[in-house]
Backbone bond lengths (Angstrom), bond angles and torsions (degrees), N, CA, C in turn:
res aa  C-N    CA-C-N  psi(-1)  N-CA   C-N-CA  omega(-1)  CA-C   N-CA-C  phi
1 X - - - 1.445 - - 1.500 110.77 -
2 X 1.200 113.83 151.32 1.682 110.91 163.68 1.485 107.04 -106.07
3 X 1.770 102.32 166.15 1.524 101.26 -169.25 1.508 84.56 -114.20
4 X 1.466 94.96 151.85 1.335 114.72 171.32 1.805 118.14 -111.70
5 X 1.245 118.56 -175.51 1.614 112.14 174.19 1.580 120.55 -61.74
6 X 1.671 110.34 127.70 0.952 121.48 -154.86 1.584 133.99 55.05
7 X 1.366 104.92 51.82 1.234 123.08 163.99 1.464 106.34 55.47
8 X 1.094 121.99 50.99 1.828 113.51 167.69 1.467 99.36 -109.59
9 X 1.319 114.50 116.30 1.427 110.30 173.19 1.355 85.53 -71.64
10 X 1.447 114.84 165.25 1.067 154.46 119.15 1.767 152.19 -76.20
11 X 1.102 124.81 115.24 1.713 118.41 175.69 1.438 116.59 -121.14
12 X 1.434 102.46 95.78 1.740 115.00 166.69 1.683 119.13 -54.88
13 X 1.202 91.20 106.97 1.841 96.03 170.05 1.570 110.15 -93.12
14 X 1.166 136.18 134.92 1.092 128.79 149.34 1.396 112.89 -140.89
15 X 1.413 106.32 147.16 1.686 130.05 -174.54 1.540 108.99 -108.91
16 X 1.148 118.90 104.53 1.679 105.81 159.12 1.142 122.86 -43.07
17 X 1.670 109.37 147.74 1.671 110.02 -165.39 1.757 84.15 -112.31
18 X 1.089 117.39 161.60 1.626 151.02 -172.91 1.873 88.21 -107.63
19 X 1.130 82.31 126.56 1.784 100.06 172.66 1.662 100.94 -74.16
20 X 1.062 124.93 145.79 1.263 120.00 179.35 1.763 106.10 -140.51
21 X 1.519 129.68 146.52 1.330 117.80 -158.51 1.613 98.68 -91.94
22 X 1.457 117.54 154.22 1.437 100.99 -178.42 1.724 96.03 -102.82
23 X 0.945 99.89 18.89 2.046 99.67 167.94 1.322 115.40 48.49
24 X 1.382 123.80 107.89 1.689 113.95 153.62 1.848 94.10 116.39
25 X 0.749 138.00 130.28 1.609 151.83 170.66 1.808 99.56 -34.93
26 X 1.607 117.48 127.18 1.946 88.81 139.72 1.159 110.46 -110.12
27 X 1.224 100.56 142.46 1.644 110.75 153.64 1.392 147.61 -34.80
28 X 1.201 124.22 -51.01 0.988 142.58 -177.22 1.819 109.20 82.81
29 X 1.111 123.21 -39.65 1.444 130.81 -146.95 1.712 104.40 -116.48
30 X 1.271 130.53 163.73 1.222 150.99 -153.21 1.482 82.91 -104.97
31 X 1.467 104.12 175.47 1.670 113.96 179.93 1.550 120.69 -76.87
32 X 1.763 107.12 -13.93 1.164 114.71 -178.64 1.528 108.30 -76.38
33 X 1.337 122.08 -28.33 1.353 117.37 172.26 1.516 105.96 90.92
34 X 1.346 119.17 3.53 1.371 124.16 163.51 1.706 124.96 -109.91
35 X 1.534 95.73 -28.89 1.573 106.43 -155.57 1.635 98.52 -91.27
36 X 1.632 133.44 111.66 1.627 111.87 159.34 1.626 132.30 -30.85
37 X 0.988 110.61 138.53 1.784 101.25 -162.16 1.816 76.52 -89.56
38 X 1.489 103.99 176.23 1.698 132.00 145.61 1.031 118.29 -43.91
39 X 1.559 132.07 109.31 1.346 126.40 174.87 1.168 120.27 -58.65
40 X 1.207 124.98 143.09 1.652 137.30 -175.84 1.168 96.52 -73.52
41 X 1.518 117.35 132.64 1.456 125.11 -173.94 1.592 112.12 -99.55
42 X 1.316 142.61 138.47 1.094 136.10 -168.52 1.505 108.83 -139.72
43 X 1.225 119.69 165.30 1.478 129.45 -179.29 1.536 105.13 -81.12
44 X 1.399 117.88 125.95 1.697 110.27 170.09 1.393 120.07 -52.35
45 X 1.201 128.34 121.43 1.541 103.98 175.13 1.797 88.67 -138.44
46 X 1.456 112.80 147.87 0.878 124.43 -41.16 1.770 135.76 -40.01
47 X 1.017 130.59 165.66 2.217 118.22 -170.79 1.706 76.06 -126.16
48 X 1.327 101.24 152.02 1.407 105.79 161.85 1.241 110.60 -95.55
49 X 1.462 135.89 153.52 1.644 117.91 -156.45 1.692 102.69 -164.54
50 X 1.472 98.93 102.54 1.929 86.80 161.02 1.547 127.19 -88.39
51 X 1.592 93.61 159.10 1.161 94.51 -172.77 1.504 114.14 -113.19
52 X 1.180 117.17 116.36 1.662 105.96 -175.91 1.214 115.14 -108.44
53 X 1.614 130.15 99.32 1.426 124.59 -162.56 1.599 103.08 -139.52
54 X 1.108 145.90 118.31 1.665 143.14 178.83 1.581 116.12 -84.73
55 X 1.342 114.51 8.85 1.273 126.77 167.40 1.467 116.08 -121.75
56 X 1.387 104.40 104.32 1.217 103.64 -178.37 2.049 124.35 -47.03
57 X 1.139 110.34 -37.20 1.648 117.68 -178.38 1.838 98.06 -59.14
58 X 1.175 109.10 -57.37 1.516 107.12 176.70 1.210 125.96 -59.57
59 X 1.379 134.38 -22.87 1.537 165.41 152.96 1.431 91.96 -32.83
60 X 1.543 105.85 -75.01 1.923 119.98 -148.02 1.570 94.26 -91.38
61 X 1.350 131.40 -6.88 1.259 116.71 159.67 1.617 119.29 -88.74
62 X 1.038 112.31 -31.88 1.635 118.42 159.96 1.549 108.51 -54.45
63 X 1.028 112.09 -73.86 1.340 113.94 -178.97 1.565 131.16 -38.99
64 X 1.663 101.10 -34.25 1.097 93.17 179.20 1.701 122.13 -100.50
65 X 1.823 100.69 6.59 1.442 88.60 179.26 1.680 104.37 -100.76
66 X 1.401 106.93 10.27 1.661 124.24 179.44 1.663 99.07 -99.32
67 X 1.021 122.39 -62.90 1.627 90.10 169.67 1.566 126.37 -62.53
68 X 1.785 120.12 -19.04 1.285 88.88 174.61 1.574 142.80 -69.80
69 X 1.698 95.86 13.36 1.304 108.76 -165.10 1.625 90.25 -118.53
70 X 1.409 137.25 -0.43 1.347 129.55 139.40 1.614 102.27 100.83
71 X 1.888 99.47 18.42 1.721 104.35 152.49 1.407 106.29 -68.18
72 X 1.443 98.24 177.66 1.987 140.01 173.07 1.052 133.38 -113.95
73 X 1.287 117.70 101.39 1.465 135.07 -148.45 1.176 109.41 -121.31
74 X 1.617 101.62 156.66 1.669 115.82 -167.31 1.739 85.10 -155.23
75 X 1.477 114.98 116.17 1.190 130.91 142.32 1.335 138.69 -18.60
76 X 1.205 164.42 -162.58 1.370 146.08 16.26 1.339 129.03 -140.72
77 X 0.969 124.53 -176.78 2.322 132.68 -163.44 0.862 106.31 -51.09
78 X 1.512 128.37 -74.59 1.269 147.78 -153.40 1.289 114.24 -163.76
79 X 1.664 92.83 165.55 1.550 117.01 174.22 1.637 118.29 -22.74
80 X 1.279 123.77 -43.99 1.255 103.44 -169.21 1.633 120.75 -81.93
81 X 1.322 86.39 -15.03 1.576 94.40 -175.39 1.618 103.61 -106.49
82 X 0.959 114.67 3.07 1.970 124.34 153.54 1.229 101.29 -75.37
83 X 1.796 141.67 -29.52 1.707 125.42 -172.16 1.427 89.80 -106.02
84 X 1.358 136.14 -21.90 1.365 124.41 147.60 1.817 124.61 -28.39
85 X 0.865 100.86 -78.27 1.468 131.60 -168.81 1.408 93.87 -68.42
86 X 1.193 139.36 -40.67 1.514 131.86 165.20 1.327 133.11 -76.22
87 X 1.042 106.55 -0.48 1.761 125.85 -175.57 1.608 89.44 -102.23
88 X 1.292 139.71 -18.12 1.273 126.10 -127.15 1.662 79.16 -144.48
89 X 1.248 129.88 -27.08 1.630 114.19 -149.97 1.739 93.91 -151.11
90 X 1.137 107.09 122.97 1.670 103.92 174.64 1.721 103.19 -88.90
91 X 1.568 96.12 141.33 1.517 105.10 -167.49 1.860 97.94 -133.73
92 X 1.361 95.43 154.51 1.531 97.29 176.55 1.227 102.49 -86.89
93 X 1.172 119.97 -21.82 1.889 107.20 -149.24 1.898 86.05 -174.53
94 X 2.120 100.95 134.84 1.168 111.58 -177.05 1.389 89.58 -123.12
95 X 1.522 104.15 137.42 1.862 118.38 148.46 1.242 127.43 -110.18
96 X 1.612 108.07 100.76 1.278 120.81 -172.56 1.117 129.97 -106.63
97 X 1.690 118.63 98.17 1.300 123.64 -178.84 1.995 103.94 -42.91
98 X 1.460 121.40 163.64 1.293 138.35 -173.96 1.401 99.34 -86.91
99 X 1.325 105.67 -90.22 1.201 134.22 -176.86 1.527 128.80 -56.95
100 X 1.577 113.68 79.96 1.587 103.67 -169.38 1.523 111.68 -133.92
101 X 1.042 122.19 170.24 1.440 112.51 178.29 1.764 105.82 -97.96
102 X 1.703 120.65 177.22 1.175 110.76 -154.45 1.572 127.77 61.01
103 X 0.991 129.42 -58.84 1.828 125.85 -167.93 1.742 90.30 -165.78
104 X 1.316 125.07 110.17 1.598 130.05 174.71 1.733 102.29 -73.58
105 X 1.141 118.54 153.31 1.222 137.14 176.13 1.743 107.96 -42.01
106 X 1.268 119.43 -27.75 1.517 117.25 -153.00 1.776 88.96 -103.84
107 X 0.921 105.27 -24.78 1.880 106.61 -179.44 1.528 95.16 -96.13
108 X 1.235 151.25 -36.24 1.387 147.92 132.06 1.286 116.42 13.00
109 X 1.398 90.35 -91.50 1.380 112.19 -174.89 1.591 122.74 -66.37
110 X 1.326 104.48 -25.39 1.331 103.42 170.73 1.356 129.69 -62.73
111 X 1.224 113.06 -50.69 1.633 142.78 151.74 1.307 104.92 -41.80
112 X 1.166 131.42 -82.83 2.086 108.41 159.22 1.220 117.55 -25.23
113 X 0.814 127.66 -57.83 1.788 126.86 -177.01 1.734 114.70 -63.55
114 X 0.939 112.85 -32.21 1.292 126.55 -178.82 1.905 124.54 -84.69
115 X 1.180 108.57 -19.23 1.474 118.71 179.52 1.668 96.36 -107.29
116 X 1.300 94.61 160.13 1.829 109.74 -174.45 1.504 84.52 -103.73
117 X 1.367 86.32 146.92 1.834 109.77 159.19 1.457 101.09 121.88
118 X 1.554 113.81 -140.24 1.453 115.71 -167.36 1.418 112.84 -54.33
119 X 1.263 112.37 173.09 1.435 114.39 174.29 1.425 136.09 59.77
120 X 1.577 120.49 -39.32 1.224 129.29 -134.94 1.640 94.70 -67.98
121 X 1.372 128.41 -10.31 1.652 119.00 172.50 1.939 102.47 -112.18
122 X 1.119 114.35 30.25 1.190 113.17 -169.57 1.860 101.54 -61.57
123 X 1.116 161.81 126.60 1.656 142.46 122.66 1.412 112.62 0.78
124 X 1.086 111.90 88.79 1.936 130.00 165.24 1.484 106.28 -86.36
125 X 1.100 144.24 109.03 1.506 156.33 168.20 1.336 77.41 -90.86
126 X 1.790 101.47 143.46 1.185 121.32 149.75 1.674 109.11 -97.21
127 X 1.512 97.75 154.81 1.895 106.10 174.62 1.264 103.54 -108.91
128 X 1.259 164.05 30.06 1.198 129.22 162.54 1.562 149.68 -117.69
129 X 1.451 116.75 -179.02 1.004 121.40 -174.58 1.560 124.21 -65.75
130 X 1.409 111.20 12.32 1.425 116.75 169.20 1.703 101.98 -92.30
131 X 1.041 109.66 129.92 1.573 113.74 175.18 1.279 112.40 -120.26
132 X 1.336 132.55 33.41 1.667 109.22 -167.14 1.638 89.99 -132.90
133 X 1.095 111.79 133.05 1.296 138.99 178.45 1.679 104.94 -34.02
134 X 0.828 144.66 -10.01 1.680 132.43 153.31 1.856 108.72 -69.31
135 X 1.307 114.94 -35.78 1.608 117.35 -159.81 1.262 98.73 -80.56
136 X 1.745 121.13 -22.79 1.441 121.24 -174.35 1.869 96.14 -59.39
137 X 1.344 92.21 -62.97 1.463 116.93 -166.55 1.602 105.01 -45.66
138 X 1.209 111.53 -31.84 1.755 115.66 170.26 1.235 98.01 -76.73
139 X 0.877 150.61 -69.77 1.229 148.34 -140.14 1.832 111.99 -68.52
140 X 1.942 91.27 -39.22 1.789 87.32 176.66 1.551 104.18 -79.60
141 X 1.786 129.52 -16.32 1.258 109.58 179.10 1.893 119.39 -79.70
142 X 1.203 101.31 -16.51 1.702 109.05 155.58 1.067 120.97 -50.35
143 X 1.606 119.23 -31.19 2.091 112.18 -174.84 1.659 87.43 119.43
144 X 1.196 147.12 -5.62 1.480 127.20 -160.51 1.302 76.17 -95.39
145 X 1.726 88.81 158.33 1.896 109.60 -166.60 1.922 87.39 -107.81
146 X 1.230 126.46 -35.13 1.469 101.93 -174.79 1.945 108.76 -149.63
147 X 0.963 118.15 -149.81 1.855 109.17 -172.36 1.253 103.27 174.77
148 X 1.696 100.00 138.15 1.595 123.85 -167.48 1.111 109.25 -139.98
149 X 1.228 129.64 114.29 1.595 132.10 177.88 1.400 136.61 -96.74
150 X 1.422 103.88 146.61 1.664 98.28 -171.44 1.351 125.07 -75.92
151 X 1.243 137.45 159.25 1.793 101.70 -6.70 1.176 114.39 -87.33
152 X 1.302 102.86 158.09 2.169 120.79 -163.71 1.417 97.28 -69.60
153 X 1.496 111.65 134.00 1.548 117.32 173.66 1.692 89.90 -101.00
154 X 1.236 103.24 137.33 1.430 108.54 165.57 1.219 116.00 -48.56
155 X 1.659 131.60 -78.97 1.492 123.24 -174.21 1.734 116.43 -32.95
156 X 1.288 99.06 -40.82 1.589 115.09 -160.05 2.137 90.18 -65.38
157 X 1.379 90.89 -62.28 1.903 77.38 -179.57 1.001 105.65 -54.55
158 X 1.661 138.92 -89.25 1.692 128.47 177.62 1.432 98.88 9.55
159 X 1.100 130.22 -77.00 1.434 125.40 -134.38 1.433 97.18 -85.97
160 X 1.433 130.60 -34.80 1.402 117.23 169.11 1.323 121.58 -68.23
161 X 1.487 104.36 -27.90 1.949 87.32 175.15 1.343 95.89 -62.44
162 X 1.316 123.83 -64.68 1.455 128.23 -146.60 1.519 102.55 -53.20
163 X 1.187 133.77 -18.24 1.240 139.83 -170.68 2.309 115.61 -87.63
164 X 1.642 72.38 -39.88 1.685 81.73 164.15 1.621 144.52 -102.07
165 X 1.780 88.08 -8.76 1.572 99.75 168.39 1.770 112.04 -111.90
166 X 1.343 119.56 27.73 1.521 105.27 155.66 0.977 150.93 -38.28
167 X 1.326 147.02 101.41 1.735 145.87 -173.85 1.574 113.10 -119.65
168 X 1.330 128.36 147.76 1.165 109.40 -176.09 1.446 127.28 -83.30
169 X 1.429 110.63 156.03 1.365 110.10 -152.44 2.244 114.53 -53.42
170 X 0.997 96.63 151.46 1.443 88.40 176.81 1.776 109.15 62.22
171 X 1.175 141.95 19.06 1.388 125.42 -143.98 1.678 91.80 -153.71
172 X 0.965 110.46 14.13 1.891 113.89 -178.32 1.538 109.89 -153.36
173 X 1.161 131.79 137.52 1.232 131.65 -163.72 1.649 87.84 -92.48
174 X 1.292 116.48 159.48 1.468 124.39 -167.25 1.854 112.37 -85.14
175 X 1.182 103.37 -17.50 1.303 105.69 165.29 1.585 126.91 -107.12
176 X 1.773 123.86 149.42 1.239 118.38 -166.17 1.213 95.24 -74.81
177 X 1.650 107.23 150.51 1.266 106.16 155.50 1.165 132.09 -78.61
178 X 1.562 130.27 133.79 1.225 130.97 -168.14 1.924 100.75 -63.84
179 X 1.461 117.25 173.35 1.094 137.49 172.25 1.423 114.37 -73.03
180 X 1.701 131.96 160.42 1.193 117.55 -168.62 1.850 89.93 -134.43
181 X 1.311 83.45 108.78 2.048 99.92 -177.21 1.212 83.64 -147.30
């Protein structure tokens, strides 16, 4: 791993993605043959994606059902080293455990939301193991845009990234763009 400011190591996973065909012509255009149609909206793949989890087992099961789909990942413990790593790294999409020691997910995220510059509208999913309809309600008054609870069902994540990293089809280069410092 490399360390970044204030001691958050870091460990970059990355999976090669498989080209896959998107089948069938698009159009681009409405039936009138003049008007641009609505761009077809698609899931980012690869998304660049942190992971904020203080248990390592929950960490390496996230992780590993996110690279098998051939995202880009960035590790780490906790909250403080999630506004580390976001000040420092543009991300499509954050998974932020709640409950952590050092800086909890809900003071995290707030502190992202609250400073100008990278990130600050990034898609923050919350991860946790609180499920009862008050923690949702905390979690959206922190700044997080949506919430997934433990333990993570595979389909169920799939469908939240894909839901928070949309771009239109053909219309985004597959990698994030880095920051300009």
């Amino acid at each position: 791993g490399q360390e970044v400011g204030g001691g958050a190591v870091v460990r970059n996973a990355v999976k090669p993605v498989r080209e896959e065909s998107s089948g069938g012509g698009e159009q681009g255009l409405d039936g009138d043959g003049k008007t641009p149609a609505t761009p077809r909206m698609v899931p980012k793949c690869p998304a660049r994606i942190l992971i904020v989890e203080d248990h390592w087992a929950n960490r390496k099961l996230i992780e590993a059902m996110l690279l098998q789909k051939g995202h880009i990942l960035d590790c780490v413990e906790n909250g403080k080293e999630a506004v580390t790593m976001t000040s420092a790294v543009e991300y499509d999409l954050v998974l932020m455990d709640c409950n952590m020691p050092i800086m909890d997910g809900w003071v995290a995220t707030e502190t992202i939301r609250q400073r100008r510059g990278l990130n600050v509208s990034v898609p923050i999913v919350a991860v946790t193991a609180n499920a009862m309809k008050g923690d949702r309600d905390k979690c959206i008054q922190a700044g997080m845009d949506d919430y997934i609870s433990k333990p993570v069902d595979r389909k169920t994540l799939y469908e939240i990234i894909d839901k928070w990293t949309m771009v239109p089809a053909g219309g985004e280069s597959p990698q994030p763009s880095s920051p300009t410092r």
